[in-house]
C-alpha positions in Angstrom: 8.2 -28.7 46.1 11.3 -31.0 45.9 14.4 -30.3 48.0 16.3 -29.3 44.6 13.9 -26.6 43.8 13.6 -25.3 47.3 17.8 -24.8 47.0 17.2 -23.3 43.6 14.9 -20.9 44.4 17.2 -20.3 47.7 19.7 -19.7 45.7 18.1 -16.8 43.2 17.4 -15.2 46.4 20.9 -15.1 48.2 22.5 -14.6 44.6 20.1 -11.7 44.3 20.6 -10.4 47.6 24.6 -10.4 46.4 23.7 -8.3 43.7 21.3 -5.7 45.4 21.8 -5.7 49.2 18.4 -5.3 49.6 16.5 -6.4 52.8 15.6 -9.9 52.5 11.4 -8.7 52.6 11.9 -7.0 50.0 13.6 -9.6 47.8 10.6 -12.2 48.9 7.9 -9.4 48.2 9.7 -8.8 44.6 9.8 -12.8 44.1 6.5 -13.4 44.5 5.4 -10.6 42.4 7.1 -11.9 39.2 5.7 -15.3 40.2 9.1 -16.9 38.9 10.6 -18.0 42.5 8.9 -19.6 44.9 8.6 -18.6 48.1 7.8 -20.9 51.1 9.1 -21.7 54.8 11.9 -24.2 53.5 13.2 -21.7 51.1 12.9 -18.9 53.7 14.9 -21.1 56.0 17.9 -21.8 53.5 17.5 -17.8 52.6 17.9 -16.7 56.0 20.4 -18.7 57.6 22.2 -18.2 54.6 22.3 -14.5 55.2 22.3 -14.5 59.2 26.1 -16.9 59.1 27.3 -15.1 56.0 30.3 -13.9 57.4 31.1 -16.8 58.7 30.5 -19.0 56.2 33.1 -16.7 53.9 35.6 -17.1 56.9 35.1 -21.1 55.4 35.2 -20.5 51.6 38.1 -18.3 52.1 40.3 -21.0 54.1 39.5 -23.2 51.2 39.6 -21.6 48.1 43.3 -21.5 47.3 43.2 -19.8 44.4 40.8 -17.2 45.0 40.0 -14.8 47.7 36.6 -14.7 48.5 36.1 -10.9 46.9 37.0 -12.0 43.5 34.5 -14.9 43.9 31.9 -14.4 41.4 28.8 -13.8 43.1 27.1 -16.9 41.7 29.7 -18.8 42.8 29.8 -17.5 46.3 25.8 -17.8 46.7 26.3 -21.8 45.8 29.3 -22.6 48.4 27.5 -20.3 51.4 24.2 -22.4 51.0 26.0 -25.7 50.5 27.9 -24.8 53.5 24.8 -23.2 55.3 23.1 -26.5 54.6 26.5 -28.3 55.6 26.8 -27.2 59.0 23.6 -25.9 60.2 20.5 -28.5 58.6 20.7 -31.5 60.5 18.1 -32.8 57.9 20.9 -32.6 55.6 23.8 -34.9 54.8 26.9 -32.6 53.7 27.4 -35.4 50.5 23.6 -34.3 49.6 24.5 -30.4 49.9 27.5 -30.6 47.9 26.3 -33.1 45.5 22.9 -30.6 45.5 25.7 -27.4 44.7 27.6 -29.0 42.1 24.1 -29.7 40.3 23.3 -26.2 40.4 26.7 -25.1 39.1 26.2 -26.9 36.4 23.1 -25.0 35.2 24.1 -21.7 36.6 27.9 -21.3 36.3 30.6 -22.3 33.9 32.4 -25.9 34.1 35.9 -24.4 35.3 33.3 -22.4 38.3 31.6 -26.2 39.0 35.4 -27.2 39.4 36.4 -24.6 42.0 33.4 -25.1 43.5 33.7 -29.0 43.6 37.3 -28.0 45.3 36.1 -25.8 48.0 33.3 -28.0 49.3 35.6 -31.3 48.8 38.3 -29.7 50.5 35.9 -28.7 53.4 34.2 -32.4 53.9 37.4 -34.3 53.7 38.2 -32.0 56.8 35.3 -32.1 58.0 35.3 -36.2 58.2 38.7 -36.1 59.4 37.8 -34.0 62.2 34.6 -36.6 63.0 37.1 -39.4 63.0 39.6 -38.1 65.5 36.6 -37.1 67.7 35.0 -41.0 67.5 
């Protein structure tokens, strides 16, 4: 399973969990029974922490998003900026260029082209403080 189809599947699942609040067995149990997402230890991962620093994670999105507050975020969009960010802060596997490059590509399937814009914003706005940060600290 590449990386992009682990985040895809990822995402139905946190998107879904938006939508339902269900317990996150329950949304793997109902995955695998319709045999549409795939559900592995990489996607569980990306799920989970997902869930586990959502709150936190929306403390990010809503320092960012200028326009928006984090409420009237559609949930699509809000399931694609909490895993970038997830992936951003927490996967040391991955590069934040890769997770935001890797969120933009699946607002482009999922969402409409003003959503991949705002969502382009947020997670610019982010790494460009983010690298400032890194170069004060070096």
């Amino acid at each position: 399973m590449s990386r992009r189809e682990i985040r895809d599947s990822a995402f139905k699942l946190v998107f879904e969990q938006l939508l339902r609040d269900d317990d996150v067995q329950e949304l793997y149990d109902i995955a695998e029974e319709i045999d549409e997402i795939i559900v592995n230890e990489d996607v569980k991962k990306i799920v989970e922490g997902t869930m586990a620093h959502a709150d936190e994670l929306d403390e990010i999105i809503a320092k960012y998003s200028k326009s928006r507050s984090v409420a009237r975020i559609s949930k699509l969009n809000l399931a694609i900026l909490r895993i970038a960010l997830y992936e951003s802060i927490y996967d040391e596997n991955t590069p934040m260029n890769a997770a935001i490059s890797e969120a933009i590509a699946i607002s482009m399937i999922y969402t409409y082209k003003e959503d991949t814009s705002f969502i382009n914003g947020v997670l610019g706005a982010f790494s460009r403080d983010n690298q400032k940060k890194v170069t004060e600290n070096a």
